[in-house]
C-alpha positions, 0 to 999 in steps of 0.5 A, spaced: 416 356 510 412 351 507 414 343 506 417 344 499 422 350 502 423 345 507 426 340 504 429 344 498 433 346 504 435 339 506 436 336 500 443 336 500 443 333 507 439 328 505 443 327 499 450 326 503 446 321 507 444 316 502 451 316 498 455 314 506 450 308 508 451 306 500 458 306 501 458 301 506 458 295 503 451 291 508 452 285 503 447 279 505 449 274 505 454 273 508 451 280 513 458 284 512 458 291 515 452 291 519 455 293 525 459 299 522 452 301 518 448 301 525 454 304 529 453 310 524 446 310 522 444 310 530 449 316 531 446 320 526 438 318 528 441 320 535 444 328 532 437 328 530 433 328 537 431 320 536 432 315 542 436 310 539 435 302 541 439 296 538 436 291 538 439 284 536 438 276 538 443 273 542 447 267 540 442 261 541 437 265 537 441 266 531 442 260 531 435 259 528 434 265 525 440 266 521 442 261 515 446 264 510 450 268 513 454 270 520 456 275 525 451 279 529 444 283 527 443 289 530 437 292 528 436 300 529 429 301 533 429 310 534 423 314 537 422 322 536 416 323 540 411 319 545 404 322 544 398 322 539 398 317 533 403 311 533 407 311 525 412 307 524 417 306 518 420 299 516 427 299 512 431 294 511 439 295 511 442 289 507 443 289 500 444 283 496 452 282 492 454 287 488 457 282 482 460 285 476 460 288 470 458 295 474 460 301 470 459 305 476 463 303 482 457 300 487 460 302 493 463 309 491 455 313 490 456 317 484 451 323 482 450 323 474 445 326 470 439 326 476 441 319 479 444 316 484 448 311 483 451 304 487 448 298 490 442 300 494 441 306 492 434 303 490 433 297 494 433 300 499 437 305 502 434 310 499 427 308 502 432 309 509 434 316 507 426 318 505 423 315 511 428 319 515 428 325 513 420 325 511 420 328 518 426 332 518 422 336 513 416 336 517 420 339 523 422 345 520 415 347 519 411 345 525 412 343 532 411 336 533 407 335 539 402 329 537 406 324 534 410 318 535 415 316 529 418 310 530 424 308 525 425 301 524 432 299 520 433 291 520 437 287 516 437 280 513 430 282 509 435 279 502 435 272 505 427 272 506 426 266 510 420 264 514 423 267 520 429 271 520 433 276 525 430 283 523 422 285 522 420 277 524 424 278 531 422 285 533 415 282 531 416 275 536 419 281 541 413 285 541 417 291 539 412 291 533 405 290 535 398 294 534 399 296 541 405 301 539 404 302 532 397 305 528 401 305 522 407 302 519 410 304 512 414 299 508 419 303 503 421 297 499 422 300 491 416 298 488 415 305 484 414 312 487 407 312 484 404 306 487 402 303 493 404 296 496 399 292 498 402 286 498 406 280 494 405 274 491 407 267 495 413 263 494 416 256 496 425 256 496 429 250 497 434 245 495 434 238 491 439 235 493 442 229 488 446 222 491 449 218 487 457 213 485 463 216 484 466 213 477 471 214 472 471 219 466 472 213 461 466 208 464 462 213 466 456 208 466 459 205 472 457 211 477 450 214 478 451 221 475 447 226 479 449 232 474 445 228 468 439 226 473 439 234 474 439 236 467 433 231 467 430 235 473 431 241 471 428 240 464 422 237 467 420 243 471 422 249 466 419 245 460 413 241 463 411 244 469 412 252 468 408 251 461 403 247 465 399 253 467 395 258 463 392 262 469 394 269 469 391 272 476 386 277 476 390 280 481 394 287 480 401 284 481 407 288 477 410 287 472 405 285 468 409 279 467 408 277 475 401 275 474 402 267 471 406 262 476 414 262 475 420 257 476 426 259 477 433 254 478 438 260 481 444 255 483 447 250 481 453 245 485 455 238 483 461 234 482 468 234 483 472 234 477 471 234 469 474 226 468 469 224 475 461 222 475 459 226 480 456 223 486 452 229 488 450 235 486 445 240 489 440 246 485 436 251 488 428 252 487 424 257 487 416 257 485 413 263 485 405 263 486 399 267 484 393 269 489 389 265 485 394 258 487 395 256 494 402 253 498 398 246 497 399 246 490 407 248 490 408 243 495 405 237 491 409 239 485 416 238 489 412 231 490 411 230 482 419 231 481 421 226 485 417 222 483 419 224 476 426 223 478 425 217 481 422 213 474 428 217 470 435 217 474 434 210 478 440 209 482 439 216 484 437 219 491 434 225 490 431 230 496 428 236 498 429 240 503 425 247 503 427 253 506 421 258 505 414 258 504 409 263 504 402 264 502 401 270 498 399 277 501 393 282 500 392 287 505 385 290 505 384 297 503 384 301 510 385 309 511 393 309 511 391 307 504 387 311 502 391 317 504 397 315 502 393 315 495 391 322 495 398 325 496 401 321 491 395 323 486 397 330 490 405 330 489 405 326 483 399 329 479 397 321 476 393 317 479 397 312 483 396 304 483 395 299 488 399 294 486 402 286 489 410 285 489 412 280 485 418 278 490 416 277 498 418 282 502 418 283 510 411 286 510 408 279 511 411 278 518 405 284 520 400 281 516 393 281 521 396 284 527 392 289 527 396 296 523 394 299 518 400 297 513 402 299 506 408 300 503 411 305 500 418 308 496 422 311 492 426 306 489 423 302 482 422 295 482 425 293 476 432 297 478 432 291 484 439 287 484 440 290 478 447 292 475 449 299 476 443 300 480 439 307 482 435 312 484 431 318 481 434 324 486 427 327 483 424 321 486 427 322 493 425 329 493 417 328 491 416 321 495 419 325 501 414 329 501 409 324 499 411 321 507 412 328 510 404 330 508 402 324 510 406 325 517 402 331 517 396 329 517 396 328 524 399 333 527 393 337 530 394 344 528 
């Protein structure tokens, strides 16, 4: 038996596995469902010949680490083996809110023409069955003497922050460190023929409006927060957005991702149609290019409130930021330039090292000290998206990518 005979023979589980952890529903936020899938999953890696820790913050340091969002946040830490060359896999569990217009319930997976369907199923629970299953390929056709494996299965990865109760914790924790990992392998879906080895930096918040409560028919006897936003948000998609004509040398996907991006996602304001709103808040969300630094981004909230101020007199107008980050790029290493050849080999294209356009956990074990790189089945582009899937052919060919790559290391 050789490893396509051993994952041929373990499709079928590997498939069964998938569509269960998509059918429980680990919205983020608010974090639904963590423990059910955690509880499930541990059991499973156990069936499997994993030693099984959970590890979750307690009450006080939740308090810090979580936001948007409530309950306990177990991550899954499971071990096969205690020898040899240390390589880890790093997932993450939660998914953002389905929503509407799915023509495919998102937590019943179904299977149709080749695909898998359901919330997840590319971001990134796919990655979960690949990266688990790499190895179970690999145990079917060797003995595993001389190899550590290590599953790391976090949550809240969706609601990013500068700190947060999965990879950041078991990074504070020394649960992930080069002094128990060699290798570290994101399977965020960033296309199965790429390497991930970084992302662009972004700058989250929220400009929060104050202002007076008046009546419909005089309106000009309040201070209307609504019509200061309108003005705000307008100055940053129309000014600031089309203030920069850089586009970065850097291979950042899709190609659209390499020119800066504003993004109001949110908006929440006033209490009733005849009353001047008083307050009003709206998100913020600045993507940043290599080639532009944190500093920047932070003197550009400085300009629309200074903006504000001239053009909504009256109002108060406030920034509070959530999360700031840097753009990431690790340097080529030998885990890269393996996982490289296996694509090229499994794919028959050559693979491209490429930058995400989002911010993923990665960032928390940048100059640690591990050789780190992600990769996954899943597509970019089917992240968040309605009626979200995975290529079965995709899960098969990136497990056997990872499984090569397991392989590697195993002295024959």
């Amino acid at each position: 038996m050789d490893i396509d005979d051993a994952i041929y023979e373990i499709k079928k589980d590997m498939i069964d596995f998938l569509i269960k952890i998509i059918n429980i529903p680990t919205e983020n936020p608010p974090g639904l469902n963590y423990e059910k899938f955690t509880d499930y999953v541990s059991d499973y890696l156990l069936s499997l010949g994993y030693n099984v820790e959970i590890v979750k913050p307690n009450k006080e340091e939740l308090k810090q680490l979580v936001r948007y969002g409530n309950g306990e946040r177990p991550n899954i830490i499971a071990t096969y083996g205690n020898n040899g060359v240390k390589i880890g896999f790093n997932s993450h569990y939660d998914v953002v809110p389905a929503g509407k217009g799915w023509l495919h319930d998102p937590y019943n997976a179904v299977i149709d023409d080749g695909k898998i369907y359901g919330r997840g199923s590319s971001d990134m629970k796919s990655g979960i069955a690949v990266q688990i299953y790499a190895l179970e390929a690999l145990k079917m056709v060797y003995n595993i003497k001389n190899i550590t494996v290590k599953q790391f299965i976090v949550p809240d990865e969706e609601t990013v922050g500068n700190k947060n109760a999965g990879t950041y914790y078991l990074v504070e924790k020394g649960y992930i460190s080069s002094r128990n990992l060699d290798y570290l392998i994101f399977t965020e879906p960033l296309n199965p023929t790429n390497v991930g080895i970084g992302h662009r930096g972004a700058l989250w918040g929220t400009f929060k409006l104050t202002g007076i409560k008046s009546h419909g028919g005089f309106p000009q006897k309040g201070n209307d927060t609504i019509r200061c936003a309108a003005k705000l948000i307008n100055y940053i998609y129309e000014t600031l957005s089309n203030k920069s004509n850089i586009i970065s040398k850097y291979p950042i996907i899709p190609e659209s991702s390499r020119k800066p991006s504003y993004l109001i996602g949110t908006i929440n304001g006033g209490d009733w149609m005849n009353t001047v709103s008083d307050y009003l808040s709206f998100s913020y969300v600045r993507r940043l290019i290599p080639e532009e630094k944190i500093e920047q981004a932070i003197d550009e909230i400085n300009d629309i409130i200074n903006f504000g101020k001239k053009e909504c007199p009256g109002i108060k107008i406030e920034f509070e930021q959530y999360y700031v980050t840097d753009s990431i790029i690790f340097e080529k290493s030998h885990g890269i330039n393996l996982i490289s050849k296996l694509i090229k080999e499994v794919y028959n294209v050559e693979p491209s090292l490429i930058l995400s356009p989002g911010t993923f956990d990665i960032r928390f074990v940048y100059n640690k000290g591990i050789d780190t790189f992600n990769y996954g089945p899943g597509l970019l582009e089917l992240a968040h998206a309605t009626d979200e899937y995975v290529y079965i052919e995709d899960l098969i060919k990136s497990t056997k990518v990872l499984a090569l790559f397991l392989k590697h290391f195993i002295k024959q």
